[in-house]
Short mmCIF file of the C-alpha atoms (twelve columns), coordinates in Angstrom:
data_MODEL
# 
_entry.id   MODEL 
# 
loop_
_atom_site.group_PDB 
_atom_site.id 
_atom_site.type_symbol 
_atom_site.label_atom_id 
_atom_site.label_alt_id 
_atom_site.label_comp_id 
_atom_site.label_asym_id 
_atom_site.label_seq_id 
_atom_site.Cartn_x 
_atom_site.Cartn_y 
_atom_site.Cartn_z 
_atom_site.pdbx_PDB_model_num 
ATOM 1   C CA . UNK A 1   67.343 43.610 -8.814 1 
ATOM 2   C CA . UNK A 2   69.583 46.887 -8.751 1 
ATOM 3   C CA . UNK A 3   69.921 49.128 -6.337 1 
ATOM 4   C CA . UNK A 4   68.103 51.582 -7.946 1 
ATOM 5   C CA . UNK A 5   64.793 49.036 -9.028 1 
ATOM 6   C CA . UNK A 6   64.860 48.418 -5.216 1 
ATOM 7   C CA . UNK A 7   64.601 51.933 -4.176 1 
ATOM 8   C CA . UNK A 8   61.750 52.399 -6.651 1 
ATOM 9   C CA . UNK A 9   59.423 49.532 -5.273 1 
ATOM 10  C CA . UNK A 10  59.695 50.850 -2.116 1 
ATOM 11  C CA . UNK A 11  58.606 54.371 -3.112 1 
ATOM 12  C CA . UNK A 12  55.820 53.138 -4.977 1 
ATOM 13  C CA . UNK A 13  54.849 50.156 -2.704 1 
ATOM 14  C CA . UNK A 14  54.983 52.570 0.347  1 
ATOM 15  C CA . UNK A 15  52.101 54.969 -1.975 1 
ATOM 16  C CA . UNK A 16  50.195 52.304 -2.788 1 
ATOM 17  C CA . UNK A 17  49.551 51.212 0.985  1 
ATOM 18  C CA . UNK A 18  49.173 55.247 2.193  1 
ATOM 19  C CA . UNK A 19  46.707 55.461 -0.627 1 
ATOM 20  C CA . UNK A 20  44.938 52.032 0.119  1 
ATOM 21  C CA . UNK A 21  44.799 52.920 4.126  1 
ATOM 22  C CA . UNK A 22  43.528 56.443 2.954  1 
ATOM 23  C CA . UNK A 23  40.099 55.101 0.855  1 
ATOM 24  C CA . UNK A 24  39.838 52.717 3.603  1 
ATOM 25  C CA . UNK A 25  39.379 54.727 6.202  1 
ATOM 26  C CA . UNK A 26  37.082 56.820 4.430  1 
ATOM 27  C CA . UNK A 27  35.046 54.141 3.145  1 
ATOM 28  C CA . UNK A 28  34.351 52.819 6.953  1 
ATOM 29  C CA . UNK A 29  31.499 54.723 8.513  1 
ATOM 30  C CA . UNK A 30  33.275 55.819 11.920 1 
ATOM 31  C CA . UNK A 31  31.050 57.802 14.366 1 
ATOM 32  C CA . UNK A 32  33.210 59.894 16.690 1 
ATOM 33  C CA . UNK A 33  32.435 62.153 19.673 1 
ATOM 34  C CA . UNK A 34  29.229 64.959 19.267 1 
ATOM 35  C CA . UNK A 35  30.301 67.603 16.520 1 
ATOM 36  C CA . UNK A 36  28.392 70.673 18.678 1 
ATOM 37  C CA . UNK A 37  28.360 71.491 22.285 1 
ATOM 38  C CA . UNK A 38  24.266 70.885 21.983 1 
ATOM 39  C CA . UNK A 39  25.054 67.648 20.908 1 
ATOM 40  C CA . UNK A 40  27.436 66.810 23.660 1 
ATOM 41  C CA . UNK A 41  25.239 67.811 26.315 1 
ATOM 42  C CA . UNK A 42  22.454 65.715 24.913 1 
ATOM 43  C CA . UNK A 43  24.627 62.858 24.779 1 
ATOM 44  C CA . UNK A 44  25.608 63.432 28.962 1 
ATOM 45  C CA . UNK A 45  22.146 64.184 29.616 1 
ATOM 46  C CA . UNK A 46  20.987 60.294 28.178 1 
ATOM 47  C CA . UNK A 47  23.589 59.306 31.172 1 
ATOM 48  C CA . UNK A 48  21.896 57.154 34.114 1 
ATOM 49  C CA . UNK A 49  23.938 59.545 36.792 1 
ATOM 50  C CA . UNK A 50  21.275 62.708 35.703 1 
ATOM 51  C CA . UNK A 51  18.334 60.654 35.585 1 
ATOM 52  C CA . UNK A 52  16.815 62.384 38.587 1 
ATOM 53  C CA . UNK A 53  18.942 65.729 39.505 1 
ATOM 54  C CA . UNK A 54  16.179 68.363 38.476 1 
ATOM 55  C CA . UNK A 55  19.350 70.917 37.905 1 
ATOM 56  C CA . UNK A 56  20.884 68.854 35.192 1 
ATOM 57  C CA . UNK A 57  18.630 70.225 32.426 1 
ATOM 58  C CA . UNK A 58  19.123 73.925 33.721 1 
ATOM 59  C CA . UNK A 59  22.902 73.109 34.168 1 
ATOM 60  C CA . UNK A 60  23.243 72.476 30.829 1 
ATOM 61  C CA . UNK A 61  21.412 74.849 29.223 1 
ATOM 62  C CA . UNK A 62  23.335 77.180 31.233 1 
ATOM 63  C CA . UNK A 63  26.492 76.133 30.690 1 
ATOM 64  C CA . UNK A 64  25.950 76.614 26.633 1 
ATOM 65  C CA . UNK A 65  25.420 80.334 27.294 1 
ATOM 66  C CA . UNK A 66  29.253 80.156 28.414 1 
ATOM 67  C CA . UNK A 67  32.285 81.208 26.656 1 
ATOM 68  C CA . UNK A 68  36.133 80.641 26.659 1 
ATOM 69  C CA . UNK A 69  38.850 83.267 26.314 1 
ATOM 70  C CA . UNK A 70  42.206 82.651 25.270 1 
ATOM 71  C CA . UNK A 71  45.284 83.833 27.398 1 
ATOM 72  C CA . UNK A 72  48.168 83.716 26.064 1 
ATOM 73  C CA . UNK A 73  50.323 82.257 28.988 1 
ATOM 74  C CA . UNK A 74  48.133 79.458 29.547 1 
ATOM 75  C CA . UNK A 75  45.641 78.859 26.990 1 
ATOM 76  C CA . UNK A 76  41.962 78.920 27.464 1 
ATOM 77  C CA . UNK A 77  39.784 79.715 30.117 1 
ATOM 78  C CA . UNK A 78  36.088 80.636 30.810 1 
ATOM 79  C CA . UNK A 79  35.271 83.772 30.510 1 
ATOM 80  C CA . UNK A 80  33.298 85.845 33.779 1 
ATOM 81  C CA . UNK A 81  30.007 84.109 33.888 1 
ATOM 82  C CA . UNK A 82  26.933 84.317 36.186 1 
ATOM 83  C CA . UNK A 83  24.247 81.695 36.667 1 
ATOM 84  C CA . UNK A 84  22.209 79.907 38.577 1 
ATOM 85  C CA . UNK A 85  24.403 76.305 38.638 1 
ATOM 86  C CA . UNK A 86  27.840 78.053 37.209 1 
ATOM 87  C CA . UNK A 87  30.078 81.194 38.712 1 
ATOM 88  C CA . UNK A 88  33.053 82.337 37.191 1 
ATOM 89  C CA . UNK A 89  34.952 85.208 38.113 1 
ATOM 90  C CA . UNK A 90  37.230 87.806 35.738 1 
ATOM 91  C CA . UNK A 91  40.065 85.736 36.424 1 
ATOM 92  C CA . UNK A 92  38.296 82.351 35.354 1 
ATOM 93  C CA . UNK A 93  38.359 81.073 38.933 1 
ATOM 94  C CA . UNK A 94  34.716 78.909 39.570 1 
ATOM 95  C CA . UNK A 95  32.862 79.976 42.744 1 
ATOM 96  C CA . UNK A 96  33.325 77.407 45.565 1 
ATOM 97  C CA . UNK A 97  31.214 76.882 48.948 1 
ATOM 98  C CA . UNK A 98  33.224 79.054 51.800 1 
ATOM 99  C CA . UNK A 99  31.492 79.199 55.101 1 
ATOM 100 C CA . UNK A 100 29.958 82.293 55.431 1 
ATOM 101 C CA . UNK A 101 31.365 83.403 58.825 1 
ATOM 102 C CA . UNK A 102 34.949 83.920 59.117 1 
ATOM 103 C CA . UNK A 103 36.892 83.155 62.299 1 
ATOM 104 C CA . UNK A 104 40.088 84.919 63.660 1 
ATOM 105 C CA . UNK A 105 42.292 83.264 61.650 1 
ATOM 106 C CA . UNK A 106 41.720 82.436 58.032 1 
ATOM 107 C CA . UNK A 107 43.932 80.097 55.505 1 
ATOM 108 C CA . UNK A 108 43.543 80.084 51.902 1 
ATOM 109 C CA . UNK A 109 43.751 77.212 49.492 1 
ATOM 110 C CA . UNK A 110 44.259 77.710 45.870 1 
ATOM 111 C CA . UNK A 111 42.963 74.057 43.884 1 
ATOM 112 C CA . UNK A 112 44.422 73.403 40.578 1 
ATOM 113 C CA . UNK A 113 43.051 70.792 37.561 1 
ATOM 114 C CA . UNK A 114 41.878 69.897 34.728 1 
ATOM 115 C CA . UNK A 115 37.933 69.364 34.009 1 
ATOM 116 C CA . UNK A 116 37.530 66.847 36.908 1 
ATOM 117 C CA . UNK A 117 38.661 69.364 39.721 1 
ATOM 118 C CA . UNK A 118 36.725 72.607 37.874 1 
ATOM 119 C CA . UNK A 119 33.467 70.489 38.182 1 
ATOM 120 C CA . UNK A 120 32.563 69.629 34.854 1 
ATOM 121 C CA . UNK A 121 28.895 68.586 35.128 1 
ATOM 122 C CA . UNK A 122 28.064 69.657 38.393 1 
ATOM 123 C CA . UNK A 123 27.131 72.524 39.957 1 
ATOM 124 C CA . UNK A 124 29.213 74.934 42.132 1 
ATOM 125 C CA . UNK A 125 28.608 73.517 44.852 1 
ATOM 126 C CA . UNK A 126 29.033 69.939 44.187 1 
ATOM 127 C CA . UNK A 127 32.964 70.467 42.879 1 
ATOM 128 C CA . UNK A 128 35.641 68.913 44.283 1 
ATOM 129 C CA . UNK A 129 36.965 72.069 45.832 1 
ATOM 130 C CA . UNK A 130 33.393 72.757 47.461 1 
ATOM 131 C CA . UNK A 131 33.668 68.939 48.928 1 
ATOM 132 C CA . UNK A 132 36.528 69.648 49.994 1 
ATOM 133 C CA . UNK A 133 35.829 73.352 51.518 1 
ATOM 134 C CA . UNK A 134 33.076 71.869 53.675 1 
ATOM 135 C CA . UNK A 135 34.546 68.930 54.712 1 
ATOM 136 C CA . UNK A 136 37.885 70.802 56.729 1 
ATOM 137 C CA . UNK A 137 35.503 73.568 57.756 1 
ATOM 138 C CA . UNK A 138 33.544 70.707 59.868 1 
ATOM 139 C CA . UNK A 139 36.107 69.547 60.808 1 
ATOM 140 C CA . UNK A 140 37.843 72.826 61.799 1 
ATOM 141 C CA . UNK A 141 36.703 74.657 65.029 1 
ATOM 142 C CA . UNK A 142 39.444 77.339 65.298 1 
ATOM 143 C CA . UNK A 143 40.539 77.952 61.344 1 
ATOM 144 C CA . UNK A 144 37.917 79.223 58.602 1 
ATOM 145 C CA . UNK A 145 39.204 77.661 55.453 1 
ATOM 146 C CA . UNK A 146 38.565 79.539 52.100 1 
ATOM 147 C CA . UNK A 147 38.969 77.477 48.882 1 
ATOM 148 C CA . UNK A 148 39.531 78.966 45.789 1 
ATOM 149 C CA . UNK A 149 39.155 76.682 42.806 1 
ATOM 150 C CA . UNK A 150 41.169 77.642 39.887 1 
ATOM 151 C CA . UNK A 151 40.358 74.239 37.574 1 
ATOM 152 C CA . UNK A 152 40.050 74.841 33.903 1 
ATOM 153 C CA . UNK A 153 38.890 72.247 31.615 1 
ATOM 154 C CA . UNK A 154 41.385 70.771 29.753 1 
ATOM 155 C CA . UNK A 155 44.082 72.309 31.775 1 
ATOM 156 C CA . UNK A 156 47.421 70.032 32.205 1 
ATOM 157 C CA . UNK A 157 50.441 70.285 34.996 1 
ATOM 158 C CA . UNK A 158 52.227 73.292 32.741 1 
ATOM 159 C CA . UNK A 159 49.050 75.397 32.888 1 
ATOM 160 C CA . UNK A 160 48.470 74.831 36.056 1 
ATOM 161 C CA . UNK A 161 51.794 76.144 37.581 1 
ATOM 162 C CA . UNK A 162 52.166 78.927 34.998 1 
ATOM 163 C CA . UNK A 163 48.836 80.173 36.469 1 
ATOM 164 C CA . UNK A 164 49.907 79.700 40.067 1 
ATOM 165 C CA . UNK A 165 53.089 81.804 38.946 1 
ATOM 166 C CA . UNK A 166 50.668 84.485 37.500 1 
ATOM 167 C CA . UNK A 167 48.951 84.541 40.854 1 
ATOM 168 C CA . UNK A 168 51.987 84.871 42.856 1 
ATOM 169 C CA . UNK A 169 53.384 87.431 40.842 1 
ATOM 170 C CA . UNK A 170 50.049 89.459 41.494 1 
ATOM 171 C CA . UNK A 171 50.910 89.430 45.058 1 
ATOM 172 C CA . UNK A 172 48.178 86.118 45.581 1 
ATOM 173 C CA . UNK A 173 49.719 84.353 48.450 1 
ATOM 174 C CA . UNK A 174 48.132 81.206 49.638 1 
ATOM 175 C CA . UNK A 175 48.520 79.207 52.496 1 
ATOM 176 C CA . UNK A 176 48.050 76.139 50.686 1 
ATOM 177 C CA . UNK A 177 47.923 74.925 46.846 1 
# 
């Protein structure tokens, strides 16, 4: 076989698999994740782990009345919200449980993350940084703790320090991140 002949089968046998693989995979039936955000939240809802949380209904429907803005420097984020279950402020940032009275000195804590640490499926005060808020504020007789929690679904490492950047250029100085 020449050179050329060679070169030619492999062109052709190369299409003929592509094409094969291609009307395979379409021929297969493959269900993938919910196609609408109704459809997602049905599909958590059916979950054993809000069986019998009364908010997770409310939560839900709630949380479809949200909306995402794009910045440029790090992507998307939600937009201002108010609700019953869900708080976010102008700057995205989810409202956390602070204690209510503050003590001489106070120390801030900015929280970065993805989905996990914004609190995806819970309400405010069941995130990560709310945990977290009250548990060093028990502990803590001399030093109110406020916790800010800046987590953005779908947020990796990149986003997450160009937004701590954005903060500290704004003057937002943290005792902790």
């Amino acid at each position: 076989m020449t050179r050329k002949k060679k070169f030619w089968f492999t062109v052709i046998a190369a299409a003929m698999a592509f094409i094969l693989v291609e009307v395979g995979l379409r021929l297969v039936p493959i269900s993938g994740p919910p196609h609408t955000r109704e459809d997602e939240f049905r599909a958590r809802l059916s979950l054993s782990l809000y069986k019998d949380k009364e908010w997770a209904q409310p939560y839900y429907d709630e949380l479809g009345e949200t909306t995402a803005v794009f910045d440029p420097l790090i992507g998307w984020r939600v937009e201002e919200y108010r609700g019953r279950y869900s708080n976010f402020d102008d700057q995205g940032r989810r409202k956390t449980w602070n204690p209510t009275s503050s003590l001489a000195m106070t120390k801030t804590i900015f929280m970065f993350g993805g989905s996990s640490l914004m609190g995806a499926g819970v309400p405010d005060d069941y995130t990560i940084p709310s945990y977290i808020s009250r548990m060093i504020n028990a502990e803590s007789e001399d030093v109110s703790y406020v916790v800010h929690n800046y987590g953005q679904a779908g947020y990796v490492a990149v986003q997450e320090i160009e937004k701590l950047n954005l903060l500290l250029e704004m003057g937002e100085r943290p005792d902790y991140f």
